[in-house]
Structures are given as structure tokens and as C-alpha cells.
N, C-alpha and C positions, 0 to 999 in steps of 0.2 A: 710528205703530208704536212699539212699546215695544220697548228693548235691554236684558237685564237687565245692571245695574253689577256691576262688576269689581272688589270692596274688600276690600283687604288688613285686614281687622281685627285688631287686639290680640288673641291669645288670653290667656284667664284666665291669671298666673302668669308671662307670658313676658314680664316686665318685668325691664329694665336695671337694676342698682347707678344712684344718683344720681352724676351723672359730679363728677368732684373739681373743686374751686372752682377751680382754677390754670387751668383748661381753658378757663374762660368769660373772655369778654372783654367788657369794657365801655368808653366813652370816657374818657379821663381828667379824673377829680375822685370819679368815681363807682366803688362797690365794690358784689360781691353775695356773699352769705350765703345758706346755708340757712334759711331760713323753718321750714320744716315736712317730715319723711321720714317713709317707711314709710305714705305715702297711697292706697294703692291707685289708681292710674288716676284723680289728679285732674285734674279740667279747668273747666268754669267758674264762675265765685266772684261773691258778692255780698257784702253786710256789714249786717250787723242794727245796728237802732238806738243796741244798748249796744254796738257794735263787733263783736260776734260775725263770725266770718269762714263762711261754708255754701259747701260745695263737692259741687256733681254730680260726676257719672261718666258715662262709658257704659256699657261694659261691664261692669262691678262692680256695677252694679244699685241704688249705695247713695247716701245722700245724706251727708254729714258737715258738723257743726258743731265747731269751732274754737275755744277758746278761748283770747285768749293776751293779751300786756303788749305788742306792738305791735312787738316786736321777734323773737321765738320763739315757735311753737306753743304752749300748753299741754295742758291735757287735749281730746281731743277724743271728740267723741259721733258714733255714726252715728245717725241720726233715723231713718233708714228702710230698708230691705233689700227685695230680692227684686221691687225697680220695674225698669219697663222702657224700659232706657235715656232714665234721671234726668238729661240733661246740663244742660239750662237750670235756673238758679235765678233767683228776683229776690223782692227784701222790701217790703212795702210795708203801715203801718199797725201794726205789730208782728207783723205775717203774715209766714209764708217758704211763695212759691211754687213750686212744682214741676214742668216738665215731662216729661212722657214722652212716647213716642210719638204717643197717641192720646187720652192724656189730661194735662188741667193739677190739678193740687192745692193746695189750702191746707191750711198747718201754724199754727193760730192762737195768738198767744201763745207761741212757739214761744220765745223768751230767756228764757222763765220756768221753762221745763221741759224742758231741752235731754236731762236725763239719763233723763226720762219723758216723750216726745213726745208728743203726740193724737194721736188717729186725725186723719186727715186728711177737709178735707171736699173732695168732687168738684166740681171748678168746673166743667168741661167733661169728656165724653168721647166724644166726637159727630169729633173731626178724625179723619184717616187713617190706616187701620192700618199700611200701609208702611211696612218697616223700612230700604230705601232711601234715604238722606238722611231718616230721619225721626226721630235725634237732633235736638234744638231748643235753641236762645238765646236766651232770653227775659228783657226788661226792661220797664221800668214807662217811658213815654216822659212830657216836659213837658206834657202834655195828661190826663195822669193815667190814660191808656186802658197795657192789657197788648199787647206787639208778638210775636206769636208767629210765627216762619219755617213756611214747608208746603213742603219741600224736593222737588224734582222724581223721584220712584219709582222712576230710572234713571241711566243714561248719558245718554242723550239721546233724548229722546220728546215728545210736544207733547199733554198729558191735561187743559189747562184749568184753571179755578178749582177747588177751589182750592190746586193744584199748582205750585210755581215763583213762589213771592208769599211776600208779607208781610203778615199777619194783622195787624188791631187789634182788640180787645174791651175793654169796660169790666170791672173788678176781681172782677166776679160772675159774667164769661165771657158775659152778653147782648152785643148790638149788634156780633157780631162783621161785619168790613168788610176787603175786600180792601185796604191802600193803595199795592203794587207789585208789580209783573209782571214776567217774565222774568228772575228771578233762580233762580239754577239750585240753589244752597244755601250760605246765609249761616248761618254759627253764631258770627254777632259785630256788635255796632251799637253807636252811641252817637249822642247829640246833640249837637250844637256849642252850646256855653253862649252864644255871641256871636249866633248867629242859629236857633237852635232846630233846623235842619233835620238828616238823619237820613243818619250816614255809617253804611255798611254792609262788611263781603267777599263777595266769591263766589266761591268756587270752580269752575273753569273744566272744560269735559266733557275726559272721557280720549278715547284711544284714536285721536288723531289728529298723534302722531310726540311729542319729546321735547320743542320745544320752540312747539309751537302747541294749544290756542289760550291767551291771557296769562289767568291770577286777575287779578280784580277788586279795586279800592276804590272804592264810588259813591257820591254823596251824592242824594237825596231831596228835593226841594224843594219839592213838594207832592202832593198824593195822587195816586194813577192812573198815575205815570208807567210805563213799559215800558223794561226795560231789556236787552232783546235775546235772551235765550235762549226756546226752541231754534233762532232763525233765526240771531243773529249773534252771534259773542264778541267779545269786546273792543269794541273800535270801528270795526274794516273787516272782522273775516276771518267771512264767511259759511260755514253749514253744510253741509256738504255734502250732507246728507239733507235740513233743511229751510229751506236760503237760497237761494233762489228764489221763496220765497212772499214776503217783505220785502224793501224795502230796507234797508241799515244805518244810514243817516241819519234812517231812520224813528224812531230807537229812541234812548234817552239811554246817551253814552258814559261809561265809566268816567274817575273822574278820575285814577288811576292803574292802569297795565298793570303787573301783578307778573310775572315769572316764571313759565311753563306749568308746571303740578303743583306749585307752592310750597306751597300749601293755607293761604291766609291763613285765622285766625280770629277769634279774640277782636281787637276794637277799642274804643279808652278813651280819650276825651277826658281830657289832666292839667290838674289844677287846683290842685294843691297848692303850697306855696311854698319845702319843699325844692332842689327843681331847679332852675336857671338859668330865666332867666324866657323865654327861646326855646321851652322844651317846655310851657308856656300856651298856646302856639298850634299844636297841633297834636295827631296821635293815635299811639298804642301799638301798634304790630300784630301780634301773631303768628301766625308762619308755623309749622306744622306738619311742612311740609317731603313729599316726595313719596315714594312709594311705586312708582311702577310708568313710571320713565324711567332710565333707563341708567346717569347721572351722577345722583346724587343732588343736589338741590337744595333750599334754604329752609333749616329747625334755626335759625330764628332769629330774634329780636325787632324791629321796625324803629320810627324814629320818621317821619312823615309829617308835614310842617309843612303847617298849612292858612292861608289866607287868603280870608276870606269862605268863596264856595263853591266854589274852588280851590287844588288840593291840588300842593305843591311835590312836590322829588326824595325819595323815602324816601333814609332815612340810617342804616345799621345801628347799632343800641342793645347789646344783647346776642344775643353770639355765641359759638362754641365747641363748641355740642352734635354739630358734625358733624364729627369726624378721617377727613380721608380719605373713606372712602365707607362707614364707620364711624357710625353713629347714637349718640348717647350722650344724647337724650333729645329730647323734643319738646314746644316750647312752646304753650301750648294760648290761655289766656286771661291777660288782663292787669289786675288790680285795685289802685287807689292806697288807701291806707290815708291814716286824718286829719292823721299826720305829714308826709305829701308823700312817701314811699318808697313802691316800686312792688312788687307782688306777680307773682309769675309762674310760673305751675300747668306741669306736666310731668306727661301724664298716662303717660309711658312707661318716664322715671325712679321715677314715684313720691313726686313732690317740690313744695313751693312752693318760693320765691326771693325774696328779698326784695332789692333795690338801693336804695342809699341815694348819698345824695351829702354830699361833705363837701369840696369842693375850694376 
């Protein structure tokens, strides 16, 4: 049985001022700066080989490229217009890939001709036309294969492959292959440089009180596994529609329980040598923060220290977006740049962010 979801979308336009730097908080040694304003509804970023920064959208339709000195924006291009819902980007080869809903695209050569884009060539457009969870995050994983999310068409319903998984395909969009199940919709991964394997968020189903059932942080250890939705969330709390077909030990737990409606997303393994050598071990994650519970929660960045394939207490990074029950912007995705300073998209503000450390 399909329910249709309940999603507060960004209308065109109805975007926040970029909230004032004194607002944000960070740990001390570390400072954050505006990056880049005036982006319409950015959200997740990759970086082209000569540094170029490309930033999807959803709702904006548009893809943008960045040009800057590593410290501030400079000129920026939008490569593309009038796509449908562009959230995922990822580069690979001097390509910048694209997805949308139901289709993936290549922009080839795309550093050489930022300010005259190519047509794009269609790598796929065979996935789901669902506009339900079917914004996508897509990276290029250690195995050289594209990792495309097929997010679940609803609130909560049970429709199969290849719905509630994680897609892999090779770079020309053949050999596509399911490699994980019951995830409800992740628009964030990365790879642990130390052992390869594939942390992820999920965002947990609504509509069952304010604070049940917990978002997601899982790690992936090797292909097939099943990570519990639509039978169970988290790690015990069964569905009420469809848990009684499983049990919850059936199914791989999260390594970290977030907060019900936090909306974790973007996730980033740091590698850089800016920051204290603690945050080498561990990942970036933004919370989006909730829409439809009572007390607002999330508006904010966390870092999650990992060890092997276990993941410690998250520990807030950057904070501030939320005064009150007040919204002042929502952090989307999280991108390190070659210096070791961290980027951090707002697609409600309208804003990148750059954090730097200097303590």
C-alpha cells in the first residue's frame, strides 16, 4: 500500500537573507565565512579537477559552476537550466555528472567551457519518474562504479527493486546493480579512506509523533545488505503497517540514531590537514533540520568520529541556523576543498560557507 508523502517543499523565491556570521557557532580555533551568496537553493557540491566548485539544486532546476581562489566565490556559471531536480553532481574524468530525477547526464570537458557548456550526453534515463524522494546524491565510489539512491515514492510503502536501495552502475550507466535495500532515502555517502566501506543517512518515515522513528547514519560493508525499511527504523522500533512481516534483527542497524525528523544529509569523509588531526577520523553531516514536528529540530552540522566500522557520539560542528523556532538557513551538503577548510551549502539561505581553522 502506497501513502502519498507529506513534503513541505521550498517554494521558488521564498528563500531566507543568508543569516549573519555572529549567529553561527563553531568550536573554538575554527571560524566561518561566507563562501559564496546569492545561490539560489544550493545543495550538493563536487569539485572539478582544476578546483571548479558545481553545485546542484532542486528546486531551481539549475546546475552552477564556481569559480574561485579557494577562499571566496568568483564568477559563477549556471551550466544548465530548466532540469528536473539537478540535486546530485559528481566529476569524474574531466566529466561533470548530473542527476535528475529519472535521468543521469554527462557535461564532457565541462572546465574548459564553463561559460559555453555542451549539450549534455544522456547516460541513463530508464530510473523512476517519481518525484517522491527522487531528488538523488550521487558519487563516483573506490571501485570506479557511479552510486545512484532510488528513494522510496512515499512515506511509507514496500514497491521493490528498485525502490528504497542503492544503485551502482559503471560511468556509461551499463551494469546497473542493486547494492542496498531498505533504505528509505539517503541524499548523502561517502567512503571511509581507511577501509573502503560505504557510510550513508537516511531519513526516517514521518507521521508517526515528533520524536519516533530516529534518521539514520549506516555503514555498508558489503553488497546486499538490507537495512530495515519499510519493516523497521532505527534498530528496534517496528512499523506499524509493515513490521510484522520481519523481524528487526533481521536487518543491519544504524550506527548512529539521529534525532526523528533531523533530515540528516550530505556526508564527507575529512582528509585534509587544516583541522586538528581528530576530524581524519571521522565524517561531516548535515542536518537539514525538520519540517513537520512541533519543536523544531537539526539546523545544523555535526562531526561523527568513526573507528573502523563504528561510529562514536556525534558532536555538533556548526551551529546557529536555528533562533528559537526561527529557521535562518539549512545546511544541505558538506564539501572539503584542497586547503583542508570545509564548505557548507544552504540551500534556504542561499549561501556556501566556508570554515577554516586557525587555532
Amino acid at each position: 500500500m502506497r501513502v502519498p508523502i507529506l513534503c513541505l517543499l521550498l517554494l521558488a523565491g521564498s528563500a531566507v537573507a543568508a543569516p549573519p556570521l555572529n549567529d553561527l557557532q563553531v568550536p573554538p580555533g575554527f571560524a566561518v565565512e561566507v563562501f559564496a551568496k546569492d545561490l539560489r537553493n544550493a545543495r550538493s557540491m563536487t569539485l572539478g579537477a582544476k578546483g571548479t566548485l558545481f553545485v546542484g539544486t532542486r528546486d531551481a532546476g539549475v546546475v552552477y559552476a564556481i569559480e574561485h581562489d579557494g577562499k571566496s566565490a568568483g564568477t559563477v556559471h549556471t551550466i544548465a537550466k530548466g532540469l528536473n531536480m539537478p540535486n546530485g553532481v559528481a566529476f569524474r574524468d574531466g566529466a561533470l555528472y548530473v542527476a535528475e530525477v529519472n535521468r543521469i547526464l554527462r557535461f564532457d570537458a565541462i572546465e574548459d567551457s564553463l561559460a559555453a557548456p555542451p549539450q549534455p550526453v544522456v547516460i541513463t534515463d530508464k530510473l523512476p519518474t517519481e518525484r517522491s524522494h527522487g531528488w538523488k546524491f550521487i558519487a563516483f565510489g573506490p571501485d570506479g562504479k557511479l552510486y545512484v539512491p532510488i528513494g522510496a515514492p512515499c512515506n511509507i510503502c514496500d514497491e521493490g527493486d528498485p525502490f528504497a536501495a542503492i544503485l551502482r552502475m559503471n560511468p556509461d550507466g551499463s551494469g546497473q546493480e542493486v547494492i542496498a535495500r531498505g533504505v528509505r532515502n539517503t541524499v548523502g555517502f561517502d567512503w571511509d579512506p581507511a577501509t573502503g566501506h560505504l557510510w550513508f543517512s537516511d531519513n526516517g518515515r514521518d507521521m508517526l509523533g515528533d520524536d519516533t522513528p530516529p534518521c539514520e547514519l549506516n555503514v555498508a560493508t558489503r553488497a546486499g545488505q538490507h537495512f530495515g525499511y519499510p519493516y523497521c527504523h532505527g534498530a528496534t522500533v517496528k512499523d506499524p503497517e509493515f513490521g510484522e512481516l520481519h523481524a528487526c534483527d533481521t536487518f543491519t542497524a544504524p550506527q548512529v540514531e539521529f534525532g526523528a525528523h533531523t533530515a540528516p544529509l550530505g556526508v564527507r569523509f575529512y582528509g585534509g590537514s587544516m583541522f586538528p588531526a581528530v576530524y581524519r577520523k571521522g565524517v561531516f553531516v548535515a542536518q537539514r533540520g525538520s519540517w513537520n514536528r512541533s519543536k523544531k529540530v537539526g539546523y545544523q552540522v555535526l562531526f561523527v568520529p568513526i573507528d573502523g566500522d563504528k561510529a562514536g557520539t556525534p558532536q555538533p560542528f556548526l551551529s546557529g541556523f536555528l533562533q528559537g523556532e526561527k529557521s535562518r538557513g539549512r545546511p544541505v551538503d558538506v564539501q572539503p576543498l584542497p586547503d583542508g577548510s570545509l564548505l557548507i551549502s544552504d540551500d534556504t539561505a542561499n549561501a556556501i560557507y566556508r570554515v577554516t581553522y586557525a587555532g
